[in-house]
C-alpha positions as CSV (number, residue, x, y, z in Angstrom):
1,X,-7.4,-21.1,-6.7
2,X,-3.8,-21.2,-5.5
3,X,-2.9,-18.2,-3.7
4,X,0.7,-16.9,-3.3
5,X,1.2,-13.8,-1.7
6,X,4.5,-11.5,-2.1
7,X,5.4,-10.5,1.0
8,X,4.3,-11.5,4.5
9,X,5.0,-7.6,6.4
10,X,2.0,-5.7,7.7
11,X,-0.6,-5.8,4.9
12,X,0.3,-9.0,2.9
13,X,0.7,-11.2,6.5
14,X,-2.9,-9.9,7.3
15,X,-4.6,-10.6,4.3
16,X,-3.5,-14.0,3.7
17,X,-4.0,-14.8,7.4
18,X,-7.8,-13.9,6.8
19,X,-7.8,-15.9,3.3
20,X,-5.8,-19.3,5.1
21,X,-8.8,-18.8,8.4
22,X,-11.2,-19.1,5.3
23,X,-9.7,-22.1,4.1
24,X,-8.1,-20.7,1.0
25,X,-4.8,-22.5,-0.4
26,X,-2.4,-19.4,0.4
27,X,1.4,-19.7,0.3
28,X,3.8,-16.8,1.2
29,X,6.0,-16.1,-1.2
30,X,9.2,-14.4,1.4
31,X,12.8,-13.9,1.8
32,X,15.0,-16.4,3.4
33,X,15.2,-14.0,6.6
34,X,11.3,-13.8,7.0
35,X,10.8,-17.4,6.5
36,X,13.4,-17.7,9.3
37,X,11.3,-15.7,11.4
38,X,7.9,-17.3,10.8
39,X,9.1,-20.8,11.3
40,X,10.0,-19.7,14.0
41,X,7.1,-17.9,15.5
42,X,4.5,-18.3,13.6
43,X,2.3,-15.8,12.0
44,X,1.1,-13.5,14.5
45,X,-2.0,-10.9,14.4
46,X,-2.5,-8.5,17.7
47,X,-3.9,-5.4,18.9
48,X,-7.1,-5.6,18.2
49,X,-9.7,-8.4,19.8
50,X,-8.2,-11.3,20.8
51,X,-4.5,-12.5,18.9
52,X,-4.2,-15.1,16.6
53,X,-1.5,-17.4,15.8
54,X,-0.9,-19.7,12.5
55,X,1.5,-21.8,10.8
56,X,2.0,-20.1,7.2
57,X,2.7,-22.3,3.9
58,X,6.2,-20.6,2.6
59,X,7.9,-20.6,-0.2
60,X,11.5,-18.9,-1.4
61,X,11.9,-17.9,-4.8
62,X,14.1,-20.3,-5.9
63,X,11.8,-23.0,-4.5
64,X,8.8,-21.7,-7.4
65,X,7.8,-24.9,-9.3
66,X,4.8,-24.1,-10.7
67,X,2.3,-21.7,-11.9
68,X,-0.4,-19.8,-9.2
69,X,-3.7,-18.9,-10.0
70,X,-3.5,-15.8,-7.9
71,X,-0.8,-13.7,-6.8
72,X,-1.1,-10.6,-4.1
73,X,1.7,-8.2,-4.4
74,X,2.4,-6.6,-1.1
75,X,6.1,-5.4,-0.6
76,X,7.0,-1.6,-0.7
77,X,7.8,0.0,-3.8
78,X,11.3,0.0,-2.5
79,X,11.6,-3.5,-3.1
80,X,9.4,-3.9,-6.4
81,X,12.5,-4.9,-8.8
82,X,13.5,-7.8,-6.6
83,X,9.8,-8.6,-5.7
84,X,9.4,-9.4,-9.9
85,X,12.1,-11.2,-10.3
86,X,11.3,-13.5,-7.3
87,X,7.5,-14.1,-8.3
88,X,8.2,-14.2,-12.5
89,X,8.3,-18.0,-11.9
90,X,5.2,-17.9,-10.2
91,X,3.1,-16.1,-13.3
92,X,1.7,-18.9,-16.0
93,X,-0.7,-18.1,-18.4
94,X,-3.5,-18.0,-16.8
95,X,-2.5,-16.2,-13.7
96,X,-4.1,-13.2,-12.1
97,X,-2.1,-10.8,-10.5
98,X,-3.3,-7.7,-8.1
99,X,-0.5,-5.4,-6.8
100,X,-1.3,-3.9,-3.6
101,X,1.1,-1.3,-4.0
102,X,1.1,3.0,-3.2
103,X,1.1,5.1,-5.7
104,X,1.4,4.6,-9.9
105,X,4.6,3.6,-11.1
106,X,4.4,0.0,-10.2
107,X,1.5,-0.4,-12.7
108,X,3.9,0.3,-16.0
109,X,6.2,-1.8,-14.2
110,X,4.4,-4.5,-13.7
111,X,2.4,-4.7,-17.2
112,X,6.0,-4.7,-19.0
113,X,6.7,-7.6,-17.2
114,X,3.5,-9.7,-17.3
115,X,1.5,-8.0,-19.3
116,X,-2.4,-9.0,-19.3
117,X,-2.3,-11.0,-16.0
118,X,-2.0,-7.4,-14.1
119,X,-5.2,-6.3,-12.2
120,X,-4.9,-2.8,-10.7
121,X,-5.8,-3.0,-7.0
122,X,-6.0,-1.0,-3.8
123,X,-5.5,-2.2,-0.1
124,X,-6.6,-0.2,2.9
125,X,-5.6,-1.6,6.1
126,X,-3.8,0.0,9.3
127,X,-1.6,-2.4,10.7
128,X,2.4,-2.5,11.5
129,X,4.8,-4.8,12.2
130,X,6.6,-4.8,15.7
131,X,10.1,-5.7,16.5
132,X,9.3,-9.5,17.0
133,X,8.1,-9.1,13.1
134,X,4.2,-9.9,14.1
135,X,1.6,-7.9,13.3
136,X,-0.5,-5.6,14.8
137,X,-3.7,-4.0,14.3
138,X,-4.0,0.0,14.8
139,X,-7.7,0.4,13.4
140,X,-10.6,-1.5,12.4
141,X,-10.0,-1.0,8.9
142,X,-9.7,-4.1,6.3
143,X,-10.3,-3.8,2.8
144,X,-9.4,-5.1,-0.8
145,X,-10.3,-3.9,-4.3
146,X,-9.9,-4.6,-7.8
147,X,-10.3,-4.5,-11.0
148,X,-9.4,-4.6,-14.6
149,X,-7.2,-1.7,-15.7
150,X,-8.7,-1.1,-18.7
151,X,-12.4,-2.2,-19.3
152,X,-15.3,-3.1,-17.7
153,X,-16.1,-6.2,-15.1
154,X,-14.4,-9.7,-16.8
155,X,-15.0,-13.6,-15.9
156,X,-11.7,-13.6,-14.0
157,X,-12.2,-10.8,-11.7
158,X,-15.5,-11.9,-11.1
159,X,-14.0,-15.9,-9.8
160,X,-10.9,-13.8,-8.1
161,X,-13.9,-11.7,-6.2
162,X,-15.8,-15.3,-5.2
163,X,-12.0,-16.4,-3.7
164,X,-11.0,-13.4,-2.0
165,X,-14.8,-12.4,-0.2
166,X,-16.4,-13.6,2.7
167,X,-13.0,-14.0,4.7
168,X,-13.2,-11.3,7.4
169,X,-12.6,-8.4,4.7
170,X,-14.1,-6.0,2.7
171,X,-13.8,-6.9,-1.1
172,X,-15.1,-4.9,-3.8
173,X,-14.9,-4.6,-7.5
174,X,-14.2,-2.2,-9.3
175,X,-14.8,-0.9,-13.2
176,X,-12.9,2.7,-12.4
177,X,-10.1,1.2,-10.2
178,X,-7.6,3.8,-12.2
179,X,-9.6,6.3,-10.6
180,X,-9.9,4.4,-6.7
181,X,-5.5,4.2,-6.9
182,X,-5.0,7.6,-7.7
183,X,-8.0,8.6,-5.0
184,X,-6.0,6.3,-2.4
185,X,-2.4,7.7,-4.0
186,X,-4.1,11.4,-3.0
187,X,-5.2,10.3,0.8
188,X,-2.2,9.1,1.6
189,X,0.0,11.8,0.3
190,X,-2.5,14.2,2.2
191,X,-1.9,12.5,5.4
192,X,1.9,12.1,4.9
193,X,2.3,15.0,4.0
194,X,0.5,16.9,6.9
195,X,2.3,14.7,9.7
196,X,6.0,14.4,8.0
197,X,6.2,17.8,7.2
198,X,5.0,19.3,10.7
199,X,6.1,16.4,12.8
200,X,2.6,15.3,14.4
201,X,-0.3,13.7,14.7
202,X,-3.4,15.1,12.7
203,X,-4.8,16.4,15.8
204,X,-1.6,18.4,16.9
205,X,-1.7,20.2,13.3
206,X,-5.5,20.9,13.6
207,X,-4.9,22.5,17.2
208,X,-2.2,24.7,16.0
209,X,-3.9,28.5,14.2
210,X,-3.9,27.7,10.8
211,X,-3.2,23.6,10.7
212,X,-7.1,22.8,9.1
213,X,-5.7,25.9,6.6
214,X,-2.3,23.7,6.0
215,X,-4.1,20.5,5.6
216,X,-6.8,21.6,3.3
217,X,-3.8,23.3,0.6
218,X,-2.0,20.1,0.9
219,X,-5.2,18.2,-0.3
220,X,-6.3,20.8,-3.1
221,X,-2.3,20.0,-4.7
222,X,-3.0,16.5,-4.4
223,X,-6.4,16.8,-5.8
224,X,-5.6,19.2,-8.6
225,X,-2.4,16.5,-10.0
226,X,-5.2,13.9,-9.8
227,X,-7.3,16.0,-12.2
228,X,-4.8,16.6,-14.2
229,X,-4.0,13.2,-14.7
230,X,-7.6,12.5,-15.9
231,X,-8.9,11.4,-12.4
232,X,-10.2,13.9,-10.3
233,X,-11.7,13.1,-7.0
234,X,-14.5,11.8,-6.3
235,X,-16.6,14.5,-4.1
236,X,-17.4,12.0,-1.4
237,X,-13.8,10.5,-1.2
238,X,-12.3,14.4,-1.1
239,X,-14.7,15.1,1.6
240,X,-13.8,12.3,3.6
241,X,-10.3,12.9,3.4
242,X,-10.8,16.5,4.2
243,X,-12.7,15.4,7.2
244,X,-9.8,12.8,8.1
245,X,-6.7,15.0,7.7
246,X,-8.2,18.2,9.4
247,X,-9.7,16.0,12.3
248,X,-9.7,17.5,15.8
249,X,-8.5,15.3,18.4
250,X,-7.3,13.0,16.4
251,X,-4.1,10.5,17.4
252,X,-3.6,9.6,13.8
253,X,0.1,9.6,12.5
254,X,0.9,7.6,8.9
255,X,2.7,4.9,8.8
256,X,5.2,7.0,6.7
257,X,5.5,9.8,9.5
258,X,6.3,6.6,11.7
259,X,8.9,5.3,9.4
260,X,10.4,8.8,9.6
261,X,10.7,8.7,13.3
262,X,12.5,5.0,14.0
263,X,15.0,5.9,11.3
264,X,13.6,3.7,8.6
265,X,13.6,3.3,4.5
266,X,10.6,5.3,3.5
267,X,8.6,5.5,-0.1
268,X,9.7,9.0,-0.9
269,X,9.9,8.7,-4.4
270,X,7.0,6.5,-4.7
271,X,4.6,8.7,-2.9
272,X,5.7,12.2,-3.2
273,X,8.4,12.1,-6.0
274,X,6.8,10.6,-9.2
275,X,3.5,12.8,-7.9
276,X,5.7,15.7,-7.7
277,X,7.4,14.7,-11.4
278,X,3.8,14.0,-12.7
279,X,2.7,17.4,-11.4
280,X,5.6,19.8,-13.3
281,X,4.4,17.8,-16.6
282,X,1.0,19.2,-15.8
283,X,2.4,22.1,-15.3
284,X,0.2,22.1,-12.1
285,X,2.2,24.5,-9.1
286,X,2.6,22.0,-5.8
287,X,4.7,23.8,-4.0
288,X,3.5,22.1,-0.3
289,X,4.1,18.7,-2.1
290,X,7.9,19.7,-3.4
291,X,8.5,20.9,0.2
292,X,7.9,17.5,2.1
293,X,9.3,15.4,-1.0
294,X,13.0,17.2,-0.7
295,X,12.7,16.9,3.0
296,X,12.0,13.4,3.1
297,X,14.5,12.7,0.4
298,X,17.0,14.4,3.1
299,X,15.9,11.4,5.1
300,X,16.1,8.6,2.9
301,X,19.2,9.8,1.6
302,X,20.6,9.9,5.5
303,X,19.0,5.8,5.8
304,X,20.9,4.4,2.8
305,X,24.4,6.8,2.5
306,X,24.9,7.1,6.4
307,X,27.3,9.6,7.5
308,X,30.8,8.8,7.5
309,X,32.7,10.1,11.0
């Protein structure tokens, strides 16, 4: 298969690095500004084990000639509207795409614009991108899954799952991978919401009287939109993201909470406003959850209107 992937940041830059080691045919699709840095430096991979360095295939959008097999979305939400115009020429008719979004609303999105080539799809991985724009590694933590959205296990997810496994990641797939988005849309509003809205790391909350309290009425809003939306947890996953936010100890900060504190663009209305707006048509009462989206609104609204003196 040809691979293009949509975005060379933190997550899309170390999953195709793992698929091009394999010897998978993977282009980046990127703006002009990122291919300027990667031609440049190369491709870099750090922090954890020893660093790696390649030379990634690139590709602009007006440079799309033909058709891919296999396209990885992996830009924030933020930038979803360019990010489909850019990679339209990419889709042909018998290309599979997997978005490796947070959250929901990219699915609708996405399936007005191309329809039955859509997977739904969830990445876990904690990495970030430094100042030099390489990447590095915070955790040991590396996984891709996938599925169709509606329907059991298909011949095309089955060849996409031969492609993408046995690179140096977990793969997985899925016949409930509604249910595994909103479970990953629920963890990571749980953490973001526990560090953004008390300004710390999960450890610092649990210290403080009452923090595990905090965290666990954060995760029971989350859980109960979930439900309402016809996905309720899964016990095991609720118990582990109980476990994780409500950790002792624990240096953990999300990479939202660190976007918050250099000043940068964040997914507010991605991660806590359209679960906020899905919640008061449930008529489900998430009153932790309204809290953090209006203050993080305050702070995207401070990134993109700065103050004038």
């Amino acid at each position: 298969m040809r691979i293009v992937i949509v975005g060379a940041g933190a997550a899309g830059g170390f999953f195709g690095a793992r698929l091009a080691a394999g010897g998978r045919d993977v282009t980046y699709l990127v703006r002009p500004a990122r291919a300027d840095q990667l031609r440049r430096r190369g491709l870099r991979i750090s922090g954890l084990g020893a660093a790696e360095s390649s030379e990634p295939q690139l590709v602009t959008a007006d440079a799309i000639t033909d058709p891919y097999d296999l396209i990885l979305l992996s830009v924030k939400a933020t930038g979803l509207p360019q990010a489909i115009d850019d990679v339209a020429p990419a889709v042909g008719p018998g290309s599979v795409l997997i978005p490796m979004l947070n959250g929901m609303a990219h699915v609708d999105a996405l399936v007005e614009r191309f329809g039955a080539a859509v997977l739904g799809g969830v990445a876990k991985v904690s990495t970030m991108l430094n100042d030099d724009g390489d990447i590095v590694r915070l955790a040991d933590l590396q996984s891709l899954a996938y599925g169709e959205l509606a329907g059991p296990e298909s011949d095309r997810v089955r060849q996409v799952h031969e492609v993408l496994s046995g690179v140096g990641f977990d793969t997985a797939v899925s016949d409930h991978i509604l249910d595994d988005m909103w479970d990953k849309w629920s963890f990571i509003a749980s953490v973001g919401a526990v560090t953004c809205l008390l300004r710390g790391a999960i450890g610092e909350v649990a210290a403080e009287p009452g923090g595990t309290a905090f965290a666990d009425a954060v995760l029971a809003e989350c859980a109960a939109v979930s439900a309402a939306a016809g996905h309720p947890l899964v016990e095991e996953n609720r118990r582990f993201t109980r476990e994780f936010i409500t950790r002792k100890g624990s240096a953990f900060t999300s990479s939202l909470y660190r976007d918050v504190a250099a000043g940068n663009s964040i997914e507010v209305e991605q991660i806590f406003g359209d679960l906020v707006g899905r919640a008061r048509a449930f008529d489900v009462p998430v009153p932790l959850l309204e809290l953090v989206t209006m203050q993080l609104r305050i702070h995207q609204d401070r990134v993109t209107r700065p103050a004038r003196g």
